[in-house]
C-alpha positions as CSV (number, residue, x, y, z in Angstrom):
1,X,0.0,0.0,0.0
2,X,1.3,3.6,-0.7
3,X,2.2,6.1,2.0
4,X,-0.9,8.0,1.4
5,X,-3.1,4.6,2.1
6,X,-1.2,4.4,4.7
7,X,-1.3,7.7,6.3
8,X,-5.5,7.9,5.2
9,X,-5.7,4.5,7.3
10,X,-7.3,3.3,3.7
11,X,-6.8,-0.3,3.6
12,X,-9.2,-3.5,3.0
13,X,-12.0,-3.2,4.8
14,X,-14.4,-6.1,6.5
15,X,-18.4,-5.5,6.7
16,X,-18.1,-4.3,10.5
17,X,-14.6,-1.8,9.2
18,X,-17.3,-0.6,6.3
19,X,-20.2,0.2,8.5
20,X,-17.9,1.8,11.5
21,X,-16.1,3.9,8.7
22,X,-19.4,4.6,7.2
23,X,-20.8,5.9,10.1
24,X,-17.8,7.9,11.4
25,X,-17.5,9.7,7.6
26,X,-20.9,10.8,7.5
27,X,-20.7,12.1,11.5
28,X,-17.7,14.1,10.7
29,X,-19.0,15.4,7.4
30,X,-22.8,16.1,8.0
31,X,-23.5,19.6,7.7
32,X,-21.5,18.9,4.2
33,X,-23.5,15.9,3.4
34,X,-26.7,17.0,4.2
35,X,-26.7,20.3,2.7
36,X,-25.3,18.2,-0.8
37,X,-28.6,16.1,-0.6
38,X,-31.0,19.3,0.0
39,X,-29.6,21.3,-2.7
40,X,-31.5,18.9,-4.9
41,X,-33.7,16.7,-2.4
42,X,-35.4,20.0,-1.1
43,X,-36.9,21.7,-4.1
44,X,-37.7,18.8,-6.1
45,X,-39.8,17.3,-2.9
46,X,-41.5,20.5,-2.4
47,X,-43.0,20.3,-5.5
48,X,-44.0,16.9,-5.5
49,X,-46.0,18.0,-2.2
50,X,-47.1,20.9,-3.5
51,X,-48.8,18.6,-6.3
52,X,-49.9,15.8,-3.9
53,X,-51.7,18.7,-1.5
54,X,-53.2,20.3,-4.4
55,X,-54.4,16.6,-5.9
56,X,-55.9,15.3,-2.4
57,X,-57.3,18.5,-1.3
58,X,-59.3,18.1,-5.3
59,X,-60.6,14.4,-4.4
60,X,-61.5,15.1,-0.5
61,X,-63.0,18.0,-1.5
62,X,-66.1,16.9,-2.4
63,X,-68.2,13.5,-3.5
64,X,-66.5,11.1,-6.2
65,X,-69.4,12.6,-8.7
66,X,-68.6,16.1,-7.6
67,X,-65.2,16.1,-8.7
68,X,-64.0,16.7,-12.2
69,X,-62.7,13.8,-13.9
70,X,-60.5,16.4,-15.8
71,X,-59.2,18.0,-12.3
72,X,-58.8,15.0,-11.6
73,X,-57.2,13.6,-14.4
74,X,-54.4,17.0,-14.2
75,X,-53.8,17.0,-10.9
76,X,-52.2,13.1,-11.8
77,X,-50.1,14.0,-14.4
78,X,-49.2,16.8,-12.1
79,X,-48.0,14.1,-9.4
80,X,-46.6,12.1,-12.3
81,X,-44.5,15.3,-13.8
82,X,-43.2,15.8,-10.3
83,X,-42.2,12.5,-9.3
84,X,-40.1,12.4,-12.4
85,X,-38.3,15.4,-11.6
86,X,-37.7,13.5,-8.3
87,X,-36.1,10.5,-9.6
88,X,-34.7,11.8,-12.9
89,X,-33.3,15.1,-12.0
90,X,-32.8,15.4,-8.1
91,X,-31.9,11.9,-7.1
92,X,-29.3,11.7,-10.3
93,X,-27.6,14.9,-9.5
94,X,-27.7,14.4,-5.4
95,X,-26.5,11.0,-5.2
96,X,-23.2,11.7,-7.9
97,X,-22.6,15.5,-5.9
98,X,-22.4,13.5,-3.1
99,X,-20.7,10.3,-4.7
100,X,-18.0,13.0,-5.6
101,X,-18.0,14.6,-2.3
102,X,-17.9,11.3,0.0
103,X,-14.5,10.9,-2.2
104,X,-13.2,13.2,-1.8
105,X,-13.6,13.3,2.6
106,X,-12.4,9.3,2.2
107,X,-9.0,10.8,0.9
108,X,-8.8,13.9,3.6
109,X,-9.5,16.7,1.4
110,X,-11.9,19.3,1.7
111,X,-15.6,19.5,0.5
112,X,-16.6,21.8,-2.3
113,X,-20.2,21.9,-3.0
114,X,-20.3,23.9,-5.6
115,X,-17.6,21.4,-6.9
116,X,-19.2,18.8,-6.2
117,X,-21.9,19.7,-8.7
118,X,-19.9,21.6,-11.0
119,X,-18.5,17.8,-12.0
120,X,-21.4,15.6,-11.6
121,X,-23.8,18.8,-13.8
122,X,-21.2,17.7,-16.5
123,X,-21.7,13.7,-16.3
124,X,-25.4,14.0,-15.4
125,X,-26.7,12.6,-19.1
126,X,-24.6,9.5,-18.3
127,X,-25.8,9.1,-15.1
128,X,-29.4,9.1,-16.2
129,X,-28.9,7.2,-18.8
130,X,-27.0,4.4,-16.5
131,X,-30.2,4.8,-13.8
132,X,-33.2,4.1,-16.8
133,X,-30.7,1.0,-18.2
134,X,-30.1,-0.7,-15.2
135,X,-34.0,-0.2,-14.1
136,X,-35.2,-1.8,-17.2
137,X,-32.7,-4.6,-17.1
138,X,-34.0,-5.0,-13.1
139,X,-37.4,-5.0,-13.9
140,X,-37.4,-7.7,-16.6
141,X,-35.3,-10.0,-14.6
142,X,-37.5,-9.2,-11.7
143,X,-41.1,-9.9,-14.0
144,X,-39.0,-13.1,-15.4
145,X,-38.1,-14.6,-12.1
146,X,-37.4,-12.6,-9.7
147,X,-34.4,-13.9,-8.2
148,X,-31.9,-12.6,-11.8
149,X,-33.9,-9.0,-10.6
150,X,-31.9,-9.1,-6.9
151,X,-28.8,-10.2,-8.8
152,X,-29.0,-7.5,-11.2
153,X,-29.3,-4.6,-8.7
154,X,-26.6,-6.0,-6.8
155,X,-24.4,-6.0,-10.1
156,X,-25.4,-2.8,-10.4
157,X,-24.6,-1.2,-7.5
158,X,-21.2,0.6,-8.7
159,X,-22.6,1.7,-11.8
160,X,-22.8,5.4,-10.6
161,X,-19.8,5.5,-9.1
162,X,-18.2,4.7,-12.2
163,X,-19.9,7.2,-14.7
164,X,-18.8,9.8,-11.7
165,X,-15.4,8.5,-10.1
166,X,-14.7,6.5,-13.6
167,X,-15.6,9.0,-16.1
168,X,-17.3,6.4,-17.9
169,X,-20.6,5.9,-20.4
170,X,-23.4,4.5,-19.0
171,X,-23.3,1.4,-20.8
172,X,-18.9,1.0,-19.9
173,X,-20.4,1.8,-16.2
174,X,-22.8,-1.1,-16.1
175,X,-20.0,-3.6,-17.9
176,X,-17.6,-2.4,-15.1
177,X,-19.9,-2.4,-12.1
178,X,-20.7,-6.1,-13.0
179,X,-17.1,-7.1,-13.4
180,X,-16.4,-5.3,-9.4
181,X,-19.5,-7.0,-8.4
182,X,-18.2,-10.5,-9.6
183,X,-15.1,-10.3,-8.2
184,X,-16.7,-10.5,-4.5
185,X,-20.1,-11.0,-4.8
186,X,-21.2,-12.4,-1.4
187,X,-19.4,-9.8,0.4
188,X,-21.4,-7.2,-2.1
189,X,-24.5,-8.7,-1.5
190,X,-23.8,-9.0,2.4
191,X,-22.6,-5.4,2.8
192,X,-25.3,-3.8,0.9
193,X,-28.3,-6.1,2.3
194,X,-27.1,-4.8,5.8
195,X,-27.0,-1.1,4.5
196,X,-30.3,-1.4,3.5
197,X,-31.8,-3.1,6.4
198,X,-29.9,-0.3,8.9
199,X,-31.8,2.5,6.6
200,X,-35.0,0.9,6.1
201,X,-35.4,-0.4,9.8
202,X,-34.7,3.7,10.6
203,X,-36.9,5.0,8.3
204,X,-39.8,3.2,9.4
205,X,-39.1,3.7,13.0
206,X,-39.2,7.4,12.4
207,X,-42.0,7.9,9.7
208,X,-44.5,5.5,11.2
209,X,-46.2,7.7,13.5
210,X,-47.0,10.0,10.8
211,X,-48.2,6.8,8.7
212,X,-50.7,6.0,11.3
213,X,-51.9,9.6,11.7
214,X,-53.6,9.2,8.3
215,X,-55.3,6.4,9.5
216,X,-57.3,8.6,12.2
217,X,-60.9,10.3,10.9
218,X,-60.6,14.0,11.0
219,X,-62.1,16.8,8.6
220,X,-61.3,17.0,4.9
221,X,-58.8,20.0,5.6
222,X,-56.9,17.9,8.5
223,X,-57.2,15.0,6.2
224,X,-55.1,16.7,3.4
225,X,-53.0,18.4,5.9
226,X,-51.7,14.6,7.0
227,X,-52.1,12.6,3.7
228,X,-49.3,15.8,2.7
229,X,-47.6,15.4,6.2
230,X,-47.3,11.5,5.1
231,X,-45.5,12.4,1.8
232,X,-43.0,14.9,3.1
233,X,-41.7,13.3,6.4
234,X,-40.7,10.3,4.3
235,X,-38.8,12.3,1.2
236,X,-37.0,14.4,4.6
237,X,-36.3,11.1,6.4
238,X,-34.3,10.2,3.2
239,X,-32.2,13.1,2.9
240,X,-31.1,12.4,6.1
241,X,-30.4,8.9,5.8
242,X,-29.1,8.9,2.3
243,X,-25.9,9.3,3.1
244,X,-25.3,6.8,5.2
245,X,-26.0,4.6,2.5
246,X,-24.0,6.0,-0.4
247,X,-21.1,6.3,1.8
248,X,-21.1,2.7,2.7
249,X,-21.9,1.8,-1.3
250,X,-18.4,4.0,-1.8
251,X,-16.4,2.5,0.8
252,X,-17.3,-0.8,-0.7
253,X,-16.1,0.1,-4.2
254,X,-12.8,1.3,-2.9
255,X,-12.5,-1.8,-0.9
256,X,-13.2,-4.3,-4.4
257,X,-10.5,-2.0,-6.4
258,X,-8.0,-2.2,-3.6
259,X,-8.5,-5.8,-3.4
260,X,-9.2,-7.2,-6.9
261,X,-6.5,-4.2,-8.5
262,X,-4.2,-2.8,-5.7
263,X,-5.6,0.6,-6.6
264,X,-3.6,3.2,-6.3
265,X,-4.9,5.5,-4.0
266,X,-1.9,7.9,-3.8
267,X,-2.5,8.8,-7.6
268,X,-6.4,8.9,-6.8
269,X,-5.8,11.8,-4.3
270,X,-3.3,13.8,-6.4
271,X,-5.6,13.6,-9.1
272,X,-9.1,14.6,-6.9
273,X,-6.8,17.8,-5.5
274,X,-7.3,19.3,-9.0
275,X,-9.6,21.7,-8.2
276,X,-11.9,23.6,-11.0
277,X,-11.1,20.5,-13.3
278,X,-12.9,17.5,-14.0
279,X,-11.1,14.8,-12.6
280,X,-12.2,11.3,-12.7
281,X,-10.2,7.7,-11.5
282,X,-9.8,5.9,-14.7
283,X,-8.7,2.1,-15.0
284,X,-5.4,3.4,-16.9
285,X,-2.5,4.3,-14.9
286,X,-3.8,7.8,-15.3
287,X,-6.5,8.7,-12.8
288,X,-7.1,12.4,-14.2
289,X,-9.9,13.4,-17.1
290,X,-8.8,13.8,-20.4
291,X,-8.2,17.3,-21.0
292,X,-5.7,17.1,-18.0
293,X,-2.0,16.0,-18.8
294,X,-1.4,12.4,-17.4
295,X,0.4,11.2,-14.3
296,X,3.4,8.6,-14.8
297,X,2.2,4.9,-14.7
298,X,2.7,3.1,-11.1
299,X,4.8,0.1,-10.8
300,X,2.3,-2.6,-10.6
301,X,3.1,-3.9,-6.8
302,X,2.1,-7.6,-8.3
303,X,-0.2,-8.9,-5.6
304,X,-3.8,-9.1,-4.5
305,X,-4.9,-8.2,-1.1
């Protein structure tokens, strides 16, 4: 390992190291964090409630036959419109900022929002791209079987990280993430199940109060009030506990390149310290984007961890 590794305490990590480190990065980096996820998270989920208030206000309103089907009808492609922006616009563009930024802090450099989304702004085509791809191929293998579905989104899982760390296509993304995935699969699966179950088994804890508030009869103006109350405490629940996922998904990647590649992470960090450029951590000995000269190749250190 190099003298950065070693100096960054970046080695190969187990499932407890990963969730320990996790935990620790995103405590000492959550005003950064946070505010990463909001930028984006924030406006896009007020309007989504702003178009789920508007809708179930419309239907409560009055009787079924009272209500006009075309209201009606608008006020669903209204949900619909926002929702997308949601998932195709604000979930993209938080998840590589903070992809980017969670880098970044693993390597003991300072955060730059604006940065952060200066470089993932630039590589947010790719990302969307690599997030509609990977859904489709999910879905069918989840309609065919189910079971190829789970394997897929585990195979998955780096995709992201590689159009933004990788500076890859969508499509050289999903090739890549599949060939990290393979190399360790078990641990992949194990790691991320656990992730999952840590943020779902939170999120529930937290949002079901407000989930059973809907299920107590009150007026048609409390009723909206709550039904909107229901929407937002879930979408604010997740900006919080994003994080904690994405940062585990990252130290997980780092961990599968260190072990299956004895990645270099000295010429990872002297390539993220160049600020106002688009850097990105190729498979080539050069780690920098390609309007940026080259670093010198590493002697390979010929062994696995």
């Amino acid at each position: 390992m190099t003298a950065a590794a070693d100096q960054l305490d970046i080695r190969p990590m187990g499932l407890a190291d990963i969730l320990d480190s996790a935990i620790r990065l995103y405590r000492h980096n959550f005003g950064a964090f946070l505010g990463i996820v909001a930028i984006a998270w924030v406006p896009a989920l007020a309007i989504q409630l702003y178009a789920t208030h508007w809708y179930m206000s419309l239907f409560i309103s009055g009787q079924p036959s009272e209500v006009d089907f075309l209201s009606l009808a608008g006020g669903a492609i209204a949900l619909l419109l926002a929702s997308t922006v949601v998932y195709l616009v604000a979930v993209p563009l938080a998840q590589g900022a903070l992809i980017w930024a969670i880098s970044k802090s693993y390597l003991g450099q300072p955060i730059g929002i604006g940065e952060a989304y200066r470089v993932v702004v630039n590589k947010l085509g790719h990302i969307v791209l690599a997030i509609i791809l990977t859904s489709l191929v999910v879905s069918a293998g989840t309609l065919a079987c189910v079971i190829p579905g789970i394997v897929f989104t585990f195979m998955f899982s780096f995709t992201i990280p590689e159009v933004v760390l990788g500076n890859r296509t969508a499509i050289d993304a999903i090739k890549r993430s599949w060939e990290l995935a393979a190399y360790d699969f078990w641990k992949v699966v194990l790691t991320l199940f656990v992730l999952s179950l840590l943020v779902a088994i939170i999120s529930a804890a937290l949002g079901a109060p407000f989930q059973f508030a809907t299920m107590i009869p009150v007026s048609p103006d409390k009723m909206t009030l709550l039904y909107t109350l229901s929407g937002a405490i879930p979408g604010l629940i997740q900006v919080i506990l994003q994080p904690v996922q994405i940062v585990g998904t990252i130290l997980l990647y780092y961990d599968l390149r260190i072990r299956k590649e004895g990645f270099d992470i000295q010429l990872l960090a002297e390539a993220m310290e160049k600020e106002g450029e688009t850097v990105a951590v190729q498979p080539t000995p050069s780690l920098l984007a390609d309007d940026t000269p080259p670093l010198p190749p590493k002697i390979d250190r010929g062994h696995d961890q």
